[in-house]
C-alpha positions as CSV (number, residue, x, y, z in Angstrom):
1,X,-102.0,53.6,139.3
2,X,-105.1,55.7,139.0
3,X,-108.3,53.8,139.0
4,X,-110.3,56.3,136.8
5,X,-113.2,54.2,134.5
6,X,-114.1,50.4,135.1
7,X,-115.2,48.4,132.0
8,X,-116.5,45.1,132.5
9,X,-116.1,42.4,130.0
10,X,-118.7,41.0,128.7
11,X,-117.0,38.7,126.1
12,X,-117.1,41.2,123.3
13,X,-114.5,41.2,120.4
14,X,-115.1,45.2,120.8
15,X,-113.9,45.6,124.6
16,X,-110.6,46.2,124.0
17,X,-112.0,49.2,121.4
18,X,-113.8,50.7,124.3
19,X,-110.7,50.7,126.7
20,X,-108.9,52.3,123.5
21,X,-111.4,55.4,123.1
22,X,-111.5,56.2,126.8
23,X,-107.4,55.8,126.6
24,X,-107.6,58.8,123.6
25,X,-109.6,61.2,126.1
26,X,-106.4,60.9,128.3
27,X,-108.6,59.1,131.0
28,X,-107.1,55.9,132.6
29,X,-109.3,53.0,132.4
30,X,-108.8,49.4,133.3
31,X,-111.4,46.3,131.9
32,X,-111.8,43.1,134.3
33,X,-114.3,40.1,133.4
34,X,-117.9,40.9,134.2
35,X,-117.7,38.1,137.1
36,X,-114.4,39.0,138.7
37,X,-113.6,42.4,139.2
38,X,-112.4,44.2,142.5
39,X,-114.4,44.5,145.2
40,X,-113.5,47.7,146.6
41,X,-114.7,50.6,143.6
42,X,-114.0,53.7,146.1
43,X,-111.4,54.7,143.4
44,X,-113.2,54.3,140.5
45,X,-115.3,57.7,138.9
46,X,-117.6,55.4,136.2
47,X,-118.3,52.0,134.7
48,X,-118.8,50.8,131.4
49,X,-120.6,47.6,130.9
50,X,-119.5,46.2,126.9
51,X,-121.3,44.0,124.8
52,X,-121.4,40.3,124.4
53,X,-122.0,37.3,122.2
54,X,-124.6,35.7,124.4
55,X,-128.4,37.1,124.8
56,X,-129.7,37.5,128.1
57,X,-132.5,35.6,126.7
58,X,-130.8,32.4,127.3
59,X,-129.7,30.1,130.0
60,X,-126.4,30.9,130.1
61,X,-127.3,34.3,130.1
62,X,-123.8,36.3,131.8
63,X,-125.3,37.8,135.1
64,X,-122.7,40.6,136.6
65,X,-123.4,41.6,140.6
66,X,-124.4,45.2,140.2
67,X,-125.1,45.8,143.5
68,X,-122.0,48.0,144.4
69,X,-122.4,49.8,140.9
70,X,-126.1,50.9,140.2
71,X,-127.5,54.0,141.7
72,X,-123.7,54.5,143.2
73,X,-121.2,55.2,140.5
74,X,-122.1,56.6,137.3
75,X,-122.8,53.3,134.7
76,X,-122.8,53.5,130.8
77,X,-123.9,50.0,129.7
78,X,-123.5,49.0,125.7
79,X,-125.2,46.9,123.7
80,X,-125.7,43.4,125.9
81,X,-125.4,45.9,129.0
82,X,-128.1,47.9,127.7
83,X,-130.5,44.8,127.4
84,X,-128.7,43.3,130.7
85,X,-130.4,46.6,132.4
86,X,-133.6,46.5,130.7
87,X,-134.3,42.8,130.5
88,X,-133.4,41.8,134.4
89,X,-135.1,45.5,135.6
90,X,-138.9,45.1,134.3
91,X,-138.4,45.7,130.6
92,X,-138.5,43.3,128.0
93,X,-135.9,42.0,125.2
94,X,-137.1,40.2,122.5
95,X,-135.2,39.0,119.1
96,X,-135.0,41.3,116.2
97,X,-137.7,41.3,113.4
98,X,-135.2,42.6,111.6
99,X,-131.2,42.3,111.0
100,X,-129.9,44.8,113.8
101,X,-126.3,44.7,112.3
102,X,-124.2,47.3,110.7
103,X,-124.5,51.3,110.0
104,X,-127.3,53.0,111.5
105,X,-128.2,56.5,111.8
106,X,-129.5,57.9,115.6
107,X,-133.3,59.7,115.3
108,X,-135.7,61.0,118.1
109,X,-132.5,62.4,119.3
110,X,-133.2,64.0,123.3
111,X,-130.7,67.1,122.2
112,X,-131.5,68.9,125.7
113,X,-129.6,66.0,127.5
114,X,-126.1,66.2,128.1
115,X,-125.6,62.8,127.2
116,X,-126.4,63.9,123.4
117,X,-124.2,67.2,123.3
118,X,-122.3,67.6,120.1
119,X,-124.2,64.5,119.0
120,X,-126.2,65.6,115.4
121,X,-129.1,64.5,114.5
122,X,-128.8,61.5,111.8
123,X,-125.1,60.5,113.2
124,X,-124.2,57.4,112.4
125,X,-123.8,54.3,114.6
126,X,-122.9,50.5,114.4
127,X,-125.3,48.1,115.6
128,X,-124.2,44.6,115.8
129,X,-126.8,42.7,117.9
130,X,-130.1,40.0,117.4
131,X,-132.2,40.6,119.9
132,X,-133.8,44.1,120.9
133,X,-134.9,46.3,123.6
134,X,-139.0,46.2,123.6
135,X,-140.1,47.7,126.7
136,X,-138.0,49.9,128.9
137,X,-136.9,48.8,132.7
138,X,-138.6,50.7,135.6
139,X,-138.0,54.4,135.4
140,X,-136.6,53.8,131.7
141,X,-136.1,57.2,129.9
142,X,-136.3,57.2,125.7
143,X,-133.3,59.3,124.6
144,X,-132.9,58.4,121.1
145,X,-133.9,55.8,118.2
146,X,-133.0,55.0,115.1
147,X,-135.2,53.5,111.6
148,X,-135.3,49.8,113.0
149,X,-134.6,50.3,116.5
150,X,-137.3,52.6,118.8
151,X,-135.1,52.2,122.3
152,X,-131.4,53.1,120.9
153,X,-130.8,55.1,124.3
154,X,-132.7,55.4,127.1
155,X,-131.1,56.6,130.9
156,X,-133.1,55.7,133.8
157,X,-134.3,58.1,136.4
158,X,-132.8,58.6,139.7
159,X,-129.6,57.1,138.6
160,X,-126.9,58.5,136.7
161,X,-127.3,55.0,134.3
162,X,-126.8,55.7,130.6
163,X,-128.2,52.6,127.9
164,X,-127.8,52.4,124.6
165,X,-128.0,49.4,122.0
166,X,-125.3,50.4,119.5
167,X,-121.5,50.4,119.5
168,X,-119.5,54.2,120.2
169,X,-116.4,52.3,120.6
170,X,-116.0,51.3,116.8
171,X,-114.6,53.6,114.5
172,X,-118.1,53.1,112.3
173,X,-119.6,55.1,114.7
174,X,-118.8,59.0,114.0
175,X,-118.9,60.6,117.1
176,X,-119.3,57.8,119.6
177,X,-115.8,59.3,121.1
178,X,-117.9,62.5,121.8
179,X,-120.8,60.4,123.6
180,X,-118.2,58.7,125.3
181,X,-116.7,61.9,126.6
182,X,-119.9,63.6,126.9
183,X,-120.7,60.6,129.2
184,X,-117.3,60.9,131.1
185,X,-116.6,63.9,131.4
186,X,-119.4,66.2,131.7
187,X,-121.9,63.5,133.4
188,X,-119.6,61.8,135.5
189,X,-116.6,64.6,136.2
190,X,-113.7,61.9,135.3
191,X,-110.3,63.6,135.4
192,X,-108.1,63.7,131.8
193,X,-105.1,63.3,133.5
194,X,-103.8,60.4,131.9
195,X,-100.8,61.4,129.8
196,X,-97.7,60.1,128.8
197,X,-95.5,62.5,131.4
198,X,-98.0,61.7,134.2
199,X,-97.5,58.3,133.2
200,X,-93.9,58.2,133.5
201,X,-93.4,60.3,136.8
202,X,-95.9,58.0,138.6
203,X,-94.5,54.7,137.1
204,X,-90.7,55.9,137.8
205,X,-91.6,56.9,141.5
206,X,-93.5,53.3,142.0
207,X,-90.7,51.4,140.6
208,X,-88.3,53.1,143.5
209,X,-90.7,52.1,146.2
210,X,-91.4,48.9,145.1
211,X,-87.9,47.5,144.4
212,X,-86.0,50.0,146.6
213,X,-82.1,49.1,146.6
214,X,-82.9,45.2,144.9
215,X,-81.2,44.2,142.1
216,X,-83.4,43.6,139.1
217,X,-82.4,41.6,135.8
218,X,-84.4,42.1,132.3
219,X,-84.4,39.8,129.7
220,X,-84.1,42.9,126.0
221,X,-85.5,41.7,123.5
222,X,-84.7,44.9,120.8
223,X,-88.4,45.7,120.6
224,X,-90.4,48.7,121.7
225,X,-92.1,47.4,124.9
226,X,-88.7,46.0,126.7
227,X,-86.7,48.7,125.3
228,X,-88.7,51.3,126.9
229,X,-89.2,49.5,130.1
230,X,-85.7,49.2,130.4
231,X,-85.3,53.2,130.5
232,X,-87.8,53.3,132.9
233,X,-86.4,50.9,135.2
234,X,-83.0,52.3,134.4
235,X,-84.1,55.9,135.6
236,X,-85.8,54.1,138.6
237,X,-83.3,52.1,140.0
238,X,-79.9,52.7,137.5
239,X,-77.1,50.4,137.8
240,X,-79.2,47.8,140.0
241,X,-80.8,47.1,136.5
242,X,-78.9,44.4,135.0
243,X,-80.4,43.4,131.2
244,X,-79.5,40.6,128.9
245,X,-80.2,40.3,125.1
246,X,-80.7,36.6,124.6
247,X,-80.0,35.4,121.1
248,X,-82.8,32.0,120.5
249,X,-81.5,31.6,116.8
250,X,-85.1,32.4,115.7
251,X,-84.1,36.4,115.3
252,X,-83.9,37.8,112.1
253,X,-81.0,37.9,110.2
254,X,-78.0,39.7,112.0
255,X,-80.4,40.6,114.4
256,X,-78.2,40.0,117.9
257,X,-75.5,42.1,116.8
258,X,-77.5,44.8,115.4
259,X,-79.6,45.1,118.7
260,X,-76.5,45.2,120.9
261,X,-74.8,47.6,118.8
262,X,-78.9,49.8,119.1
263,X,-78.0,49.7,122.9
264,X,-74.8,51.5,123.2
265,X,-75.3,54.8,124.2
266,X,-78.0,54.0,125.7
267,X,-76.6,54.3,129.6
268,X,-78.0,50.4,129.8
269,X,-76.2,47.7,131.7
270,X,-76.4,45.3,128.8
271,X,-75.2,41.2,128.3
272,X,-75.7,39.5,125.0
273,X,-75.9,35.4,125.3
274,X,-75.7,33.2,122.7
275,X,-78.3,30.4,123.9
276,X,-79.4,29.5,120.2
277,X,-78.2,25.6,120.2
278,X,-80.6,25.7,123.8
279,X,-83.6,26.5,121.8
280,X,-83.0,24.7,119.1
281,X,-82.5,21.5,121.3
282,X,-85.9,22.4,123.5
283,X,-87.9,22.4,119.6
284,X,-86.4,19.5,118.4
285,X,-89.4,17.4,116.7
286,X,-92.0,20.2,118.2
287,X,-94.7,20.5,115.7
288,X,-97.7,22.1,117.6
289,X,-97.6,26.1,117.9
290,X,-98.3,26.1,121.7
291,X,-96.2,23.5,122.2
292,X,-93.4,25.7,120.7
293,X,-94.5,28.6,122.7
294,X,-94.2,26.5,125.7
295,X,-91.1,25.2,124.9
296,X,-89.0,28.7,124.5
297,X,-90.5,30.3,127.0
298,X,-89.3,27.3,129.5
299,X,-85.7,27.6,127.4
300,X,-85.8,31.0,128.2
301,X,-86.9,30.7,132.1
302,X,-83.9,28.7,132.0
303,X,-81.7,31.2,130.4
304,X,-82.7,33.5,132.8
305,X,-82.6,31.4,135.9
306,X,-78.7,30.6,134.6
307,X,-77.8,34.5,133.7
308,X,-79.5,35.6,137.2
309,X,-77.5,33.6,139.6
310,X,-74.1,35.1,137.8
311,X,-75.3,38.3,139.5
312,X,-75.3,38.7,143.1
313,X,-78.8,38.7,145.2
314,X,-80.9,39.4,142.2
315,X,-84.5,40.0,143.4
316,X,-86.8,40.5,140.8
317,X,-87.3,39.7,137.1
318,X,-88.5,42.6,135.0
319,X,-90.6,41.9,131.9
320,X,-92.1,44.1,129.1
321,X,-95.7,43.0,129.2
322,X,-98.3,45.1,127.9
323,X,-101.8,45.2,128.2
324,X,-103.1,43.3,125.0
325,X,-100.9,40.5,126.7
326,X,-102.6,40.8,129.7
327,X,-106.4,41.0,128.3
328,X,-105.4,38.1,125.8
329,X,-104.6,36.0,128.1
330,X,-107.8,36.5,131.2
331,X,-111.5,34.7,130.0
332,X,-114.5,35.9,130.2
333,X,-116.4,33.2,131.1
334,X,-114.6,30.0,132.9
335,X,-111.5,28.1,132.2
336,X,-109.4,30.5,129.7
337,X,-110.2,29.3,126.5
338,X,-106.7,30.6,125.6
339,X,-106.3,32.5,121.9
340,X,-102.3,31.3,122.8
341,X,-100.1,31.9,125.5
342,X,-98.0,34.5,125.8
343,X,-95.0,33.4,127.2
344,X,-94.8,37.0,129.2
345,X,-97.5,36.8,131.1
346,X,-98.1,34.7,134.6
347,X,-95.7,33.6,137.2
348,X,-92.3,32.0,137.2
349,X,-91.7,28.5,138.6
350,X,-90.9,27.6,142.2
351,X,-87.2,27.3,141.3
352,X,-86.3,30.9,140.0
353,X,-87.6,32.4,143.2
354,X,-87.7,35.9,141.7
355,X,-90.3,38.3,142.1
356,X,-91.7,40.0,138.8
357,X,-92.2,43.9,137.9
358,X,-93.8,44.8,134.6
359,X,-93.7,48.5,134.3
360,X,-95.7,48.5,131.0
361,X,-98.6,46.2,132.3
362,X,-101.3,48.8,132.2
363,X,-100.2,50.4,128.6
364,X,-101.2,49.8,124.8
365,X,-98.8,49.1,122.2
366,X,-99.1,52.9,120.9
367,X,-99.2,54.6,124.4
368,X,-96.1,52.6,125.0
369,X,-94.3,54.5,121.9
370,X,-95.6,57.8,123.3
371,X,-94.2,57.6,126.6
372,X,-91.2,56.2,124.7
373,X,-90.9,59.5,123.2
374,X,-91.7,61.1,126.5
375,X,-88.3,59.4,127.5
376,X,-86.2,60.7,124.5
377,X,-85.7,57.3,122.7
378,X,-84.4,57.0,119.2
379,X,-87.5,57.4,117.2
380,X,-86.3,54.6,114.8
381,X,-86.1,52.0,117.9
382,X,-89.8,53.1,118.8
383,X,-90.8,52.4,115.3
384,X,-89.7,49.1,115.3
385,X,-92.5,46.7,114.2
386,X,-93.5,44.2,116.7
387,X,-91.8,41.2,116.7
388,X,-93.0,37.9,119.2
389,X,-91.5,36.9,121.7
390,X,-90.9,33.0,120.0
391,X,-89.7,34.7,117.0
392,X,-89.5,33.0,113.4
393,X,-90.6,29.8,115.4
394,X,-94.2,30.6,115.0
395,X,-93.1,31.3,111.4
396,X,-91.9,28.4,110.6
397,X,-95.2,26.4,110.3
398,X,-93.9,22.4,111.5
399,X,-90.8,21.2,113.1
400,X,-88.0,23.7,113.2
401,X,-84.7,22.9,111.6
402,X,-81.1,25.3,110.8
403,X,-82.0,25.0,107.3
404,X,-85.8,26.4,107.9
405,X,-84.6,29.2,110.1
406,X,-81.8,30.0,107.1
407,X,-83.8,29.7,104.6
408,X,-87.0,32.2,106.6
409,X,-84.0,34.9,107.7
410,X,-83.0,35.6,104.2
411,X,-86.5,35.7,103.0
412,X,-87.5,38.2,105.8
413,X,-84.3,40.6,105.4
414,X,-85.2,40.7,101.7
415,X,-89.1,41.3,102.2
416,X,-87.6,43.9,105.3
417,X,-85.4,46.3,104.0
418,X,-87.7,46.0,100.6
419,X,-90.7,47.9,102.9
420,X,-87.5,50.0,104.1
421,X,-85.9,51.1,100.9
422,X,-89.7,51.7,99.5
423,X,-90.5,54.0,101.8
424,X,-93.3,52.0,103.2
425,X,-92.0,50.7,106.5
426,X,-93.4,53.1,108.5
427,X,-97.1,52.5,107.1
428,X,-97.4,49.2,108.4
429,X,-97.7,47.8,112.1
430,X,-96.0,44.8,111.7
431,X,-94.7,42.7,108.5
432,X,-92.7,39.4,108.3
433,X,-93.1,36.0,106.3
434,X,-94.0,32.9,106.8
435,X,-92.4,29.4,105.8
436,X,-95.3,27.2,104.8
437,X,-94.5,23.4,105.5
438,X,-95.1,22.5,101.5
439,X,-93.3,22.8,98.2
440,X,-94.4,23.5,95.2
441,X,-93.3,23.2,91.5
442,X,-91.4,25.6,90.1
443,X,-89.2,26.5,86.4
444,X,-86.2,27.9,86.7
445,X,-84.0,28.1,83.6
446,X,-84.9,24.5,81.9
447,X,-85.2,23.2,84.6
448,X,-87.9,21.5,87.3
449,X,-88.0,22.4,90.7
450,X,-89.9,21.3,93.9
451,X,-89.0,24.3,96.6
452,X,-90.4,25.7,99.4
453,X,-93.5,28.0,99.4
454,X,-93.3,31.4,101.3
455,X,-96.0,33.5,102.6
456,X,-95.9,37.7,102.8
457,X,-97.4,39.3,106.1
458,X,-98.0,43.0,106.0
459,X,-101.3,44.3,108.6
460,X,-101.8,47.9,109.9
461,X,-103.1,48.4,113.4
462,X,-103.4,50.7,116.5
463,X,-102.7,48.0,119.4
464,X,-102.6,44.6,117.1
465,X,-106.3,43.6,119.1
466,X,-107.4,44.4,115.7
467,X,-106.0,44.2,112.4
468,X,-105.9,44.4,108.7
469,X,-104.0,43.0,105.7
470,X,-102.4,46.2,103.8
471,X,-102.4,47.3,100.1
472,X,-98.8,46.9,99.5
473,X,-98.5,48.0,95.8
474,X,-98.2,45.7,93.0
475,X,-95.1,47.1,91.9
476,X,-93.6,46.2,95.2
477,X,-94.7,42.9,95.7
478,X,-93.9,41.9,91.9
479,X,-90.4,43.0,93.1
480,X,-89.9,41.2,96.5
481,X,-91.2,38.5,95.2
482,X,-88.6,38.3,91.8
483,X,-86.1,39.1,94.9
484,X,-87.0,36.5,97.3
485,X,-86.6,33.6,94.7
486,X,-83.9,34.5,92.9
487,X,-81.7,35.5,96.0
488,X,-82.6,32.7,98.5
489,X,-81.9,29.5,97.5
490,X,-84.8,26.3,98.5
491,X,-87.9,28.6,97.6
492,X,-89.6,29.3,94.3
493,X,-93.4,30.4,95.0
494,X,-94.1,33.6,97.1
495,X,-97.3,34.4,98.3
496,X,-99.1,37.4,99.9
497,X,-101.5,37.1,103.2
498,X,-104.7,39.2,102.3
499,X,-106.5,37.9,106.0
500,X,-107.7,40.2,108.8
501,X,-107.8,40.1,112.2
502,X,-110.3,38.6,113.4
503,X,-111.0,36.2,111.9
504,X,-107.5,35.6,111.4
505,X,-104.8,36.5,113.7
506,X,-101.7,38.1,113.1
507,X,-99.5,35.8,113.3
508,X,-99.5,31.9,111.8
509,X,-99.4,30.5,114.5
């Protein structure tokens, strides 16, 4: 893979933005932690250093070896970077005297520097930060201001080191994807060759070297990320791809058949297996969420470990992981203080003895639907909402029994095809409901009830790092709702999710 643009991670709940603007300028990028990164950079063109929630004020101030970077590779360093460089370089940081968070607009503007073409004067910017740059580092540069802030930008002098104290990464910020390219392309000459054909040619010619004549078996899962890294392998290495659609009984409703019968046609070497009473058995009494998560993704180790010693000298276990999966799951700082765990990501146990290819690893959700279409997959399979990989398990908030996973299948095929037949499927990322472990009281006819509660989950995003709730009409939901409780019986209040990620997450659980 081409090593283009560094980014290291500072901690910042914008990081993952950065990586997704330098993405958009077809320019490959990859973002370690600021503390652990390679050691050998003679592939990399530039380095971004992000933000951070800690001030380099304090004692735990994060403190990143630059020594292989500055004055050798061009370095663009955001908000905590810019203090990083100015505080530990003979400037000074102090805190704010006033609130530095929110819309600003840049003033003071250098225009003559490349660093600001395109850039107009008054363009907006998002500052989200508390303490400020006072005093330049040695050889500082002023490029540009803004009302509250004097040292916005600055650039240092005999480096090719860029500074600045706001955020171009967030959409809030007009045209911080021309500064970034301004910065990348025209100051530090980084190829745009990162598109979804270049993708697939260098993937598909990796995956032949790397697995040669092995056999390799995939676990489908009916989604977008395995579905198209089963075409890749598939034009990699053809009939030594073996896959298998595993049913947990926590898909939705008619949801094994319907997959299989997505498959045909497809030129795919495909088994469906039927391992639901496994799953259920591994949740039995399970209550925590990342106890669940462990739980399946050991039933389904197991699954695989069964399925892959029916096929002769099967080396390697292929997986669908993409890159959100990856990020989510590395930390900053220490011991992973772990979001969740994704139960695609990391190694297998001793006992499977198969070697693992992801083929999607380096890719965002949307750039994994673009190469999709690079491959000539059904454009209805590649807009298949995301679905996880523990399915309604993480929906069903509690213990999971038959009757709860009933009961949330025929609530999410109503609340489904509903988006479908309205036309409004395609306008959200990802949608579902959620069985909430309480009942409430309810009138139907003359009569009292005590039913379960269920909760609505609609969110739009780009990559699902960030989301938020969507505007489903009235209309709609007044509908779904009237559906949902008259047609599926042990439910009688319906509710609708209006929570954003962050602070929230997607999913429940």
């Amino acid at each position: 893979m081409q090593h283009n643009v560094l980014i290291l991670d500072f901690g910042s709940q914008y990081t993952q933005l950065i990586a997704r603007r330098v993405r958009e300028l077809n320019i490959f990028c990859e973002i370690f932690p600021f503390n652990h990164f390679p050691t050998d950079l003679s592939s990399y063109k530039a380095v971004i250093l992000s933000g951070s929630p800690f001030s380099v004020r304090s004692d735990d101030a994060l403190h990143p070896d630059l020594s292989q970077i500055r004055g050798k590779l061009p370095l663009l360093a955001v908000c905590y970077g810019a203090q990083y460089l100015a505080h530990f370089s003979g400037g000074e940081v102090a805190p704010s005297n006033t609130r530095e968070y929110g819309r600003a607009n840049l003033s003071n503007i250098k225009s003559e520097e490349p660093f600001f073409e395109g850039i107009s004067e008054n363009s907006q910017v998002w500052m989200s930060h508390s303490d400020t740059i006072k005093k330049l580092p040695t050889n500082g540069i002023h490029l540009a201001s803004t009302n509250d802030v004097e040292n916005a930008a600055y650039r240092i002098e005999g480096e090719t080191t860029y500074a600045i104290q706001f955020h171009p990464e967030v959409y809030h910020s007009s045209e911080g994807k021309q500064l970034l390219e301004n910065f990348l392309v025209k100051i530090a000459h980084v190829p745009q060759n990162f598109t979804p054909n270049a993708f697939v040619e260098e993937i598909i010619t990796e995956m032949k070297e790397k697995i040669g004549n092995d056999k390799v078996v995939l676990g489908l899962s009916g989604g977008v990320d395995s579905t198209v890294a089963a075409v890749l392998l598939n034009k990699a290495i053809g009939k030594n791809l073996y896959c298998i659609f595993v049913n947990n009984g926590l898909l939705r409703k008619n949801e094994f058949q319907n997959v299989l019968n997505q498959y045909e046609g497809m030129g795919l070497n495909v088994k469906g297996v039927d391992a639901s009473q496994r799953f259920y058995d591994a949740l039995a009494g399970i209550t925590d969420p990342e106890l669940k998560r462990k739980a399946i993704g050991n039933a389904f180790i197991e699954v695989f470990d069964d399925e892959s010693h029916r096929i002769e000298d099967v080396k390697w276990l292929a997986q669908g992981t993409i890159y959100p999966d990856v990020i989510e799951s590395v930390s900053v700082k220490g011991p992973s203080a772990t979001i969740k765990s994704h139960h695609n990501v990391g190694g297998l146990p001793d006992f499977m003895k198969l070697k693992i290819v992801e083929p999607l690893r380096m890719l965002f959700k949307d750039e994994v639907r673009r190469v999709g279409a690079t491959l000539g997959i059904d454009p209805e399979l590649l807009g298949r909402h995301p679905f996880p990989g523990p399915g309604l398990s993480i929906r069903i908030l509690g213990d999971i029994t038959l009757e709860k996973v009933r009961i949330l299948q025929e609530v999410d095929a109503v609340f489904i095809d509903g988006l479908k037949s309205w036309g409004l499927y395609d306008k959200v990322w990802q949608a579902g409901a959620i069985l909430l472990p309480v009942n409430s009281v309810g009138v139907m006819g003359d009569e009292r009830t005590y039913e379960k509660v269920v909760a609505l989950r609609a969110v739009e995003s780009t990559d699902g790092m960030t989301a938020d709730w969507v505007r489903l009409p009235y209309d709609f939901l007044m509908k779904v709702s009237n559906d949902i409780i008259n047609k599926v019986k042990g439910v009688n209040r319906v509710v609708y999710d209006i929570s954003s990620k962050p602070p929230a997450t997607i999913e429940w659980e």
